[in-house]
PDB file of N, CA, C and O in Angstrom:
ATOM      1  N   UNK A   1     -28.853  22.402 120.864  1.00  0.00           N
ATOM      2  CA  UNK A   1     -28.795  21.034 121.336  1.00  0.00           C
ATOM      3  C   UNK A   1     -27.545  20.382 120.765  1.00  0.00           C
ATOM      4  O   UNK A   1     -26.969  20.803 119.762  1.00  0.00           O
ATOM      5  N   UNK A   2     -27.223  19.473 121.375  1.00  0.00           N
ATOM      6  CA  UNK A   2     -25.920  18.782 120.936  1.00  0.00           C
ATOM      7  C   UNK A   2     -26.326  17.163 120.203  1.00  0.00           C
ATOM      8  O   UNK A   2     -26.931  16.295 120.833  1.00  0.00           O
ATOM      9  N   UNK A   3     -25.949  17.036 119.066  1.00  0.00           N
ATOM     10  CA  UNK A   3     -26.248  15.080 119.101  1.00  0.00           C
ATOM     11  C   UNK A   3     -24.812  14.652 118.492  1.00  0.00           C
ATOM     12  O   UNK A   3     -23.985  15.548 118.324  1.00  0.00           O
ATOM     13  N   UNK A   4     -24.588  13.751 118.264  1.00  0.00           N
ATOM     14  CA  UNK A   4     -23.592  12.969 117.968  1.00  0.00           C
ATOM     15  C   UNK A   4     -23.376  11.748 116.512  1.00  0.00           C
ATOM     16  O   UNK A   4     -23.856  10.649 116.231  1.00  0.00           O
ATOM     17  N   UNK A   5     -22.537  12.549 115.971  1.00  0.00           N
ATOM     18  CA  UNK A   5     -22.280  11.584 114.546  1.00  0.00           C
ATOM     19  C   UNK A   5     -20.925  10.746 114.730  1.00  0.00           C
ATOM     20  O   UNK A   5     -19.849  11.334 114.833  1.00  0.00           O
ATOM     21  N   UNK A   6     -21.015   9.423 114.766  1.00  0.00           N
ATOM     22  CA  UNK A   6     -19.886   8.859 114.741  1.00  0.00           C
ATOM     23  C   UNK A   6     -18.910   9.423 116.218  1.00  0.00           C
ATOM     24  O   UNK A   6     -17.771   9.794 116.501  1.00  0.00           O
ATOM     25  N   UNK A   7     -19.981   9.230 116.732  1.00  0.00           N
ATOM     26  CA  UNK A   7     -18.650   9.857 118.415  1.00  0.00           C
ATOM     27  C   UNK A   7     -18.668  11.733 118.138  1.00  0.00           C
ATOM     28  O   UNK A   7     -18.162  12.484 118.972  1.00  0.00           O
ATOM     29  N   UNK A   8     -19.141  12.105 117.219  1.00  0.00           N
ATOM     30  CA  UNK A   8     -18.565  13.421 117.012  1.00  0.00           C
ATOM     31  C   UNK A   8     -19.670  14.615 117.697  1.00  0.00           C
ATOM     32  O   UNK A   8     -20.803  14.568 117.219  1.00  0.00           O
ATOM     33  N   UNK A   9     -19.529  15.214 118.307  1.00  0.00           N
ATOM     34  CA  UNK A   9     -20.248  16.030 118.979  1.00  0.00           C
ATOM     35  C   UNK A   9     -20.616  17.283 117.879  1.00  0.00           C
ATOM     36  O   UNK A   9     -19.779  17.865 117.189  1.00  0.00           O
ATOM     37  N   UNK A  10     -22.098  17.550 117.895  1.00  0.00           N
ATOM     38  CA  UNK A  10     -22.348  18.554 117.068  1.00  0.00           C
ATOM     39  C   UNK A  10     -23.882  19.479 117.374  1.00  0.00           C
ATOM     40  O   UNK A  10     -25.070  19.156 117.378  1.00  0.00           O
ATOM     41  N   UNK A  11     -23.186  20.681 117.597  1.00  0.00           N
ATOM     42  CA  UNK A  11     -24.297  21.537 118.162  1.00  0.00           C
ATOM     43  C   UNK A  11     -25.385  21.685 117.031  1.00  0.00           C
ATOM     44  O   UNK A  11     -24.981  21.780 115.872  1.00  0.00           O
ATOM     45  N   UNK A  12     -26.159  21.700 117.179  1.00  0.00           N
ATOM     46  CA  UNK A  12     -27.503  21.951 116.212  1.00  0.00           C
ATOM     47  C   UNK A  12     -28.541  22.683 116.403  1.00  0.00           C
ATOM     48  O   UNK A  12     -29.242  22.140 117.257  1.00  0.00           O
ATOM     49  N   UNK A  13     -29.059  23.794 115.979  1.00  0.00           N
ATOM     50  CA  UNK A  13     -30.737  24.135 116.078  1.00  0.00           C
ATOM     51  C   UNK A  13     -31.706  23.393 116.542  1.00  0.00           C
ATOM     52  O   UNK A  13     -31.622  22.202 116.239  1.00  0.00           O
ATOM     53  N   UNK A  14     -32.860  23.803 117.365  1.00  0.00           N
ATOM     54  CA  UNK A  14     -33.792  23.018 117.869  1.00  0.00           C
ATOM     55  C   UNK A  14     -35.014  23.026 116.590  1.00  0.00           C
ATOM     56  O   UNK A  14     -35.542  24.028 116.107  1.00  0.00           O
ATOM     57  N   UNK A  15     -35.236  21.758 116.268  1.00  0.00           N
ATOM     58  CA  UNK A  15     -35.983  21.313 114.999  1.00  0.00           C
ATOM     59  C   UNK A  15     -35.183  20.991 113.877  1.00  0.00           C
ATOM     60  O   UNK A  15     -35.676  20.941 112.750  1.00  0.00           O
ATOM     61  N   UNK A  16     -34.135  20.796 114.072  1.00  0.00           N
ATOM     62  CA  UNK A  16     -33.044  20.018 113.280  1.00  0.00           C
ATOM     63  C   UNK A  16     -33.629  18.908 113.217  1.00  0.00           C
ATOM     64  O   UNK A  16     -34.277  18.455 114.160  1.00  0.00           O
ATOM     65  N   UNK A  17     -33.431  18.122 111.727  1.00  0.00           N
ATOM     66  CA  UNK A  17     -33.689  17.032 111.724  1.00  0.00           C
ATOM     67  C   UNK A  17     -31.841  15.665 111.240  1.00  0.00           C
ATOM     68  O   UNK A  17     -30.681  15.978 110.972  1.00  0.00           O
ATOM     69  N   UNK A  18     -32.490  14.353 111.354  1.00  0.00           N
ATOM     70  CA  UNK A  18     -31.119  13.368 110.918  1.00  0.00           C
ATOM     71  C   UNK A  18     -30.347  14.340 109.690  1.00  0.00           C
ATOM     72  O   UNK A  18     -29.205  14.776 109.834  1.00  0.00           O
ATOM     73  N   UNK A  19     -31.080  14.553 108.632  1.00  0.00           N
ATOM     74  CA  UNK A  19     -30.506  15.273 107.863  1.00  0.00           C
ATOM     75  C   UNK A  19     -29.276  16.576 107.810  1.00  0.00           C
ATOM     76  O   UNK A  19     -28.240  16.748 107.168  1.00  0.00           O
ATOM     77  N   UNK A  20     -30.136  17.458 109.005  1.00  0.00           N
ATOM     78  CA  UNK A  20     -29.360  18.698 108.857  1.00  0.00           C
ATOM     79  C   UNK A  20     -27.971  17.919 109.530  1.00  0.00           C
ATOM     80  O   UNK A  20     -26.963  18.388 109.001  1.00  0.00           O
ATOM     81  N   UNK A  21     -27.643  16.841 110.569  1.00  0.00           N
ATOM     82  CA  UNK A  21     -27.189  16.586 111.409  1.00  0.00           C
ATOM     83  C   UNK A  21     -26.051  15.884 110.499  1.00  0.00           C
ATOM     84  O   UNK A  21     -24.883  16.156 110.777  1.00  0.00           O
ATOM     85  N   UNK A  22     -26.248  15.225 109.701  1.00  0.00           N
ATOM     86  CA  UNK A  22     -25.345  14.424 108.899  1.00  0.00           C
ATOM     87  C   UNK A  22     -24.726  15.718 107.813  1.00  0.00           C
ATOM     88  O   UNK A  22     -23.568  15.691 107.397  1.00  0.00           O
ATOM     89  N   UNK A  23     -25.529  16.613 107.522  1.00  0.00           N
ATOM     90  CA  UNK A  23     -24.659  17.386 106.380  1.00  0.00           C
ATOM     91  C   UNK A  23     -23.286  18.729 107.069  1.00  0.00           C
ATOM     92  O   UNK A  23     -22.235  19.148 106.582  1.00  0.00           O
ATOM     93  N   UNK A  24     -24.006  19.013 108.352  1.00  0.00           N
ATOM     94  CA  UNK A  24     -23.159  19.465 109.305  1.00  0.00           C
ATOM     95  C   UNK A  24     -21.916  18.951 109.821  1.00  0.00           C
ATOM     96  O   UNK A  24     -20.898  19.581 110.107  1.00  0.00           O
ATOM     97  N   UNK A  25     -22.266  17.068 109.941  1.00  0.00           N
ATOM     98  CA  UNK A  25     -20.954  16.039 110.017  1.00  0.00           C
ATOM     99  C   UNK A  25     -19.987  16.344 109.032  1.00  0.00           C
ATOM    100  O   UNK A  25     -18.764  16.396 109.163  1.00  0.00           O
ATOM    101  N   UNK A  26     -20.585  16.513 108.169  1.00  0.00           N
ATOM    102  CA  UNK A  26     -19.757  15.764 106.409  1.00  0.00           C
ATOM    103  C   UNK A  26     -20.859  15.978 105.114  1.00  0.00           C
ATOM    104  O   UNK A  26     -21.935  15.388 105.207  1.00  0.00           O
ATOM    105  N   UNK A  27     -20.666  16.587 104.244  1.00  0.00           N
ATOM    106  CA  UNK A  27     -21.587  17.070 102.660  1.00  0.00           C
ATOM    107  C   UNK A  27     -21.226  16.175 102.116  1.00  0.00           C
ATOM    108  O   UNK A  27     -21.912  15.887 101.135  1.00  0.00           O
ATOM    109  N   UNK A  28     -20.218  15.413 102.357  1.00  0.00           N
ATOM    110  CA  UNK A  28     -19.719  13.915 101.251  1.00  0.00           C
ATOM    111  C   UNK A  28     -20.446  12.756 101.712  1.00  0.00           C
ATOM    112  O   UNK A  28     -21.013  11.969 100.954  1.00  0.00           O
ATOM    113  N   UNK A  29     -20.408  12.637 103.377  1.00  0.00           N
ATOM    114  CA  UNK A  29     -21.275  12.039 103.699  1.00  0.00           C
ATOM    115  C   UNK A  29     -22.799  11.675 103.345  1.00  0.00           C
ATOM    116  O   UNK A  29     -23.417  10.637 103.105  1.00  0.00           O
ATOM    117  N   UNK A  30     -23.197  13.495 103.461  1.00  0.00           N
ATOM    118  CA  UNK A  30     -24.506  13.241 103.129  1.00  0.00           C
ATOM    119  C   UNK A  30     -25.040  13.218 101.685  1.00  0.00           C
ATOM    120  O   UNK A  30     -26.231  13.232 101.374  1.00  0.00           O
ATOM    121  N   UNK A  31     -24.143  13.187 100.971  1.00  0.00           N
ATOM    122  CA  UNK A  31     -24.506  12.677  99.210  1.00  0.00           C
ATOM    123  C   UNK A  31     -24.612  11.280  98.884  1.00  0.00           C
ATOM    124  O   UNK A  31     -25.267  10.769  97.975  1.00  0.00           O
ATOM    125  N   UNK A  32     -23.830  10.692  99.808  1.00  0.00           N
ATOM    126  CA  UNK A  32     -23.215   8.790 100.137  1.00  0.00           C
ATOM    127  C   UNK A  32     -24.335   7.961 100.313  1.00  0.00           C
ATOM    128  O   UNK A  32     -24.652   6.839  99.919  1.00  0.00           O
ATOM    129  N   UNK A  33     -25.084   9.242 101.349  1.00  0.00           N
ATOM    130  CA  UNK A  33     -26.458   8.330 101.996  1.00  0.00           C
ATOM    131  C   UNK A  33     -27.723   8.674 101.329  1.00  0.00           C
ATOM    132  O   UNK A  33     -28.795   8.108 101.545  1.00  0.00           O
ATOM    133  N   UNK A  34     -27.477   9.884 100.295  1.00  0.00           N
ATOM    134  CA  UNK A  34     -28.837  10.004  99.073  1.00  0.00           C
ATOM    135  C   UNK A  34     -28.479   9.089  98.271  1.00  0.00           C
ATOM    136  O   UNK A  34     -29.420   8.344  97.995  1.00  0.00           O
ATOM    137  N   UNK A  35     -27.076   8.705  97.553  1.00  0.00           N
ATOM    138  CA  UNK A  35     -27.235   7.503  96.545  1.00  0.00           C
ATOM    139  C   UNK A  35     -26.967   6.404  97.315  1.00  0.00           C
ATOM    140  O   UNK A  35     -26.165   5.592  96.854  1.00  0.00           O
ATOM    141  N   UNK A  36     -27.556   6.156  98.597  1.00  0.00           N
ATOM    142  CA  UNK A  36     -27.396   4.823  99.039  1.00  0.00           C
ATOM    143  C   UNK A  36     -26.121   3.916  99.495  1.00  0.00           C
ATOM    144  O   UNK A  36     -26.163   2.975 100.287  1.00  0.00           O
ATOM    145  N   UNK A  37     -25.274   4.289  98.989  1.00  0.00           N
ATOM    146  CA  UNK A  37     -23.778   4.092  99.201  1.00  0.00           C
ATOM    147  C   UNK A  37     -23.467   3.683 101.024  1.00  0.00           C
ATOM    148  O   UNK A  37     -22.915   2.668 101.450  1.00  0.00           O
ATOM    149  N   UNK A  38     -24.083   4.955 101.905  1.00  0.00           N
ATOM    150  CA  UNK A  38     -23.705   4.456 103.290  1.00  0.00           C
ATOM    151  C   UNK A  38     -25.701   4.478 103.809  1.00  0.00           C
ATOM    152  O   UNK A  38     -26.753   4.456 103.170  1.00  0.00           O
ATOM    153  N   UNK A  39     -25.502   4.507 104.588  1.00  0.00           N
ATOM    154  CA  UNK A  39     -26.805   4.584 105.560  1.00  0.00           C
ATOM    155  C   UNK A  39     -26.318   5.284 107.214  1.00  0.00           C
ATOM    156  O   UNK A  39     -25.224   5.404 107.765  1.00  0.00           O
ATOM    157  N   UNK A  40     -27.549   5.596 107.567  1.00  0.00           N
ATOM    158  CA  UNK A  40     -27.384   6.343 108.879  1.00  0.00           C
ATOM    159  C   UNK A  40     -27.658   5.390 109.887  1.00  0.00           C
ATOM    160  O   UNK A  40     -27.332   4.321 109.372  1.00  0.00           O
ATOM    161  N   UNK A  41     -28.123   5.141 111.172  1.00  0.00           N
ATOM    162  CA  UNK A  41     -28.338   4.639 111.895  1.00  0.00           C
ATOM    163  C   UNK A  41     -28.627   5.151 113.322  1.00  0.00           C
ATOM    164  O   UNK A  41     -28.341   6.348 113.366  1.00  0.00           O
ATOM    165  N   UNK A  42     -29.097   4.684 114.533  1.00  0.00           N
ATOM    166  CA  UNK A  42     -29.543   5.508 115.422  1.00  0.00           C
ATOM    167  C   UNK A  42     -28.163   4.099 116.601  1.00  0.00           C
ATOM    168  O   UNK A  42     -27.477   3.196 116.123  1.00  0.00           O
ATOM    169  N   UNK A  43     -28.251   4.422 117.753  1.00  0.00           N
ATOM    170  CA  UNK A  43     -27.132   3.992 118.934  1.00  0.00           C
ATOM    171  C   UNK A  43     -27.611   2.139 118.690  1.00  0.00           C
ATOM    172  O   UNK A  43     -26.864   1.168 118.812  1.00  0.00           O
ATOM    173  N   UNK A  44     -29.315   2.155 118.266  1.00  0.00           N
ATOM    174  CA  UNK A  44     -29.520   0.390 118.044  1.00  0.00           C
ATOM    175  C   UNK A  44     -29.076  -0.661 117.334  1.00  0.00           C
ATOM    176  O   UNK A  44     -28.870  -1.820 117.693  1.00  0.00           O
ATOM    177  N   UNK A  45     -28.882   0.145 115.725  1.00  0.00           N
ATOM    178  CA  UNK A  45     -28.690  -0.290 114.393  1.00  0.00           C
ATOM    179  C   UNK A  45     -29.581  -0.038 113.632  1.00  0.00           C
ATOM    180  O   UNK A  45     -29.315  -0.120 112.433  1.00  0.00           O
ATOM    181  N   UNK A  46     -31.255   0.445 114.132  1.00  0.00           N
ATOM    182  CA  UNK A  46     -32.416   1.313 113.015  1.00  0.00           C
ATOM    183  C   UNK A  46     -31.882   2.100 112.441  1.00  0.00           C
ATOM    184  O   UNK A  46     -31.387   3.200 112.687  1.00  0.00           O
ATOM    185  N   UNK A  47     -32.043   1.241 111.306  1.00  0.00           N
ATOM    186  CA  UNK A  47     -31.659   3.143 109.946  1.00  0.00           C
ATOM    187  C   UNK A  47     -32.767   3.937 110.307  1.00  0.00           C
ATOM    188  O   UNK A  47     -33.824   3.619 110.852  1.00  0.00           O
ATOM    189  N   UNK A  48     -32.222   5.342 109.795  1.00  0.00           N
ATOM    190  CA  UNK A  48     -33.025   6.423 109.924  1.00  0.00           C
ATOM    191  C   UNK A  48     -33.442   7.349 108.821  1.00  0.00           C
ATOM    192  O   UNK A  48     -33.158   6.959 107.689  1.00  0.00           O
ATOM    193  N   UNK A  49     -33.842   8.094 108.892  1.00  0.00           N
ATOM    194  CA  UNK A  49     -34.673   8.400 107.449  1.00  0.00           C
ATOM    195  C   UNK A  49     -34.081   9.848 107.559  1.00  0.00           C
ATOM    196  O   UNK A  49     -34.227  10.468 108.612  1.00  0.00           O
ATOM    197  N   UNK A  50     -33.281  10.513 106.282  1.00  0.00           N
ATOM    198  CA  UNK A  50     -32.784  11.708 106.565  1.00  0.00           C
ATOM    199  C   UNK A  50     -33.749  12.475 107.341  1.00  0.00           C
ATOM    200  O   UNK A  50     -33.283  13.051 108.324  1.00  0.00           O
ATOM    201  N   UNK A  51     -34.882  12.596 107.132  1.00  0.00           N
ATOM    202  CA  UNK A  51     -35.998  13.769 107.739  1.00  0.00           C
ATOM    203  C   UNK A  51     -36.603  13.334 109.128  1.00  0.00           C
ATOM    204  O   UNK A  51     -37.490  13.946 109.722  1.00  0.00           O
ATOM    205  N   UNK A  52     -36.175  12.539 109.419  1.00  0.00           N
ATOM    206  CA  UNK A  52     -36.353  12.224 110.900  1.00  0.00           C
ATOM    207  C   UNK A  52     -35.944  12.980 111.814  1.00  0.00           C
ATOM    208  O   UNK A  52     -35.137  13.800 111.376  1.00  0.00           O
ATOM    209  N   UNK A  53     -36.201  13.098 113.224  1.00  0.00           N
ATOM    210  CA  UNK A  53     -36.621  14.195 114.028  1.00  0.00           C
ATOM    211  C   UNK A  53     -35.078  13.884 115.035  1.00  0.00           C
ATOM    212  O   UNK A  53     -34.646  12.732 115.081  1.00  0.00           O
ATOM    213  N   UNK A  54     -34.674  14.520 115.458  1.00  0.00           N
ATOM    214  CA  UNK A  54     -33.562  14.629 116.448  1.00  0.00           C
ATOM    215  C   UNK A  54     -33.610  15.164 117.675  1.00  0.00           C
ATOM    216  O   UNK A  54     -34.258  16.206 117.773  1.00  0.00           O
ATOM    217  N   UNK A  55     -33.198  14.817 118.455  1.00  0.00           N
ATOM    218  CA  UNK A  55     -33.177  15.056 120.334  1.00  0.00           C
ATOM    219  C   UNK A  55     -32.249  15.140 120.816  1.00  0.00           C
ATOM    220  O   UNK A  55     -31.356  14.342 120.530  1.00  0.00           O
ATOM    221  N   UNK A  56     -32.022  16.282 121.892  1.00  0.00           N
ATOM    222  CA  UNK A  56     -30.716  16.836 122.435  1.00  0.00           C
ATOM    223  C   UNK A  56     -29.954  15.151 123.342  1.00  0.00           C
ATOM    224  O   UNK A  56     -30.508  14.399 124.145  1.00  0.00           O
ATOM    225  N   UNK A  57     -28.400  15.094 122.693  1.00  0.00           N
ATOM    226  CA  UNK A  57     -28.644  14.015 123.292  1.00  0.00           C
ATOM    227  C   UNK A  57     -27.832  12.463 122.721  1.00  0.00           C
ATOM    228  O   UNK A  57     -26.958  11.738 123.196  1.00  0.00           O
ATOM    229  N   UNK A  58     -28.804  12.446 121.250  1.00  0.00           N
ATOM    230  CA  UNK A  58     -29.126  11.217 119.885  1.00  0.00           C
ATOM    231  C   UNK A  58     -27.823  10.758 119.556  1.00  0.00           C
ATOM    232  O   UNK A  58     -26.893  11.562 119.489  1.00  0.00           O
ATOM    233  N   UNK A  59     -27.736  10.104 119.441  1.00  0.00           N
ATOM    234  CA  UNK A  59     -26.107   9.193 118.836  1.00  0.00           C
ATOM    235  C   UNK A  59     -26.850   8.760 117.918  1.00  0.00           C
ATOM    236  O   UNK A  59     -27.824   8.010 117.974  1.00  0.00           O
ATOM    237  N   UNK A  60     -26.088   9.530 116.611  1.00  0.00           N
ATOM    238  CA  UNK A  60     -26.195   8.450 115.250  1.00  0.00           C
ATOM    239  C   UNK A  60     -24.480   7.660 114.356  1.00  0.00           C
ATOM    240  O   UNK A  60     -23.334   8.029 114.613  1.00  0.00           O
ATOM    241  N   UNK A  61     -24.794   6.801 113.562  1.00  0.00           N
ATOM    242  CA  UNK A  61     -23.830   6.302 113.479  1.00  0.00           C
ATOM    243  C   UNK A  61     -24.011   5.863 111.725  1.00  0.00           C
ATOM    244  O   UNK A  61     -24.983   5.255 111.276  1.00  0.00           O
ATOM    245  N   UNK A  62     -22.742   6.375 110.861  1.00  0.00           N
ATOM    246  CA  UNK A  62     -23.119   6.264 109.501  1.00  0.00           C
ATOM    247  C   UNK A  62     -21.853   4.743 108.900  1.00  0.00           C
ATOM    248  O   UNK A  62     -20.644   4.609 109.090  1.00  0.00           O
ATOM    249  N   UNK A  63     -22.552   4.130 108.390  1.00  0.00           N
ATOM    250  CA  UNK A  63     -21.772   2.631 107.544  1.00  0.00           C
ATOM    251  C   UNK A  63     -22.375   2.872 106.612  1.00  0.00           C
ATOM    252  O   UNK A  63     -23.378   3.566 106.444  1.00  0.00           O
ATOM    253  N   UNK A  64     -21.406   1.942 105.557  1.00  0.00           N
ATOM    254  CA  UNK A  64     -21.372   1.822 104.354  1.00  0.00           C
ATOM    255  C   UNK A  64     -22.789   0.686 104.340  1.00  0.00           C
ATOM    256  O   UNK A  64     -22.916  -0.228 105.155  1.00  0.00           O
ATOM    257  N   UNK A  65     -23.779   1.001 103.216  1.00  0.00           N
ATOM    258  CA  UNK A  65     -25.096   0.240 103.177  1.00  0.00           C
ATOM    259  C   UNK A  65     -24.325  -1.552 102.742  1.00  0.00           C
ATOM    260  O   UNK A  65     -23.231  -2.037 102.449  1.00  0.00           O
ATOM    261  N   UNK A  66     -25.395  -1.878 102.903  1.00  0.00           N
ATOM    262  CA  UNK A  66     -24.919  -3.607 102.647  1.00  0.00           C
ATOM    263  C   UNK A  66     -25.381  -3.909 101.496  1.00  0.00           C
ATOM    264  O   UNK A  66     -25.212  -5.040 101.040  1.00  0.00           O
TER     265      UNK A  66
END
């Protein structure tokens, strides 16, 4: 399946979750968003929870937390 980080297209395993999806983006990334530093987000502005479920498809989008 394909989803999308930041515009970025990224093939993934089926049962991938936000997690695998962000560390596949970027490993710096995904250390940013364990100490809170950025957050993830889905195409609305809902943060998302690393272990959340992903769909061929998903636009997520990572900022710096507030």
């Amino acid at each position: 399946m394909t989803v999308f980080v930041n515009e970025e297209p990224l093939r993934l395993f089926r049962g991938a979750n936000v997690g695998d999806a962000i560390m596949k983006y970027s490993e710096s990334i995904f250390r940013d968003i364990l100490s809170r530093r950025k957050v993830v987000t889905n195409a609305t502005g809902k943060a998302l929870p690393l272990q959340g479920d992903v769909h061929d498809g998903d636009r997520f989008v990572v900022t710096s937390s507030q």
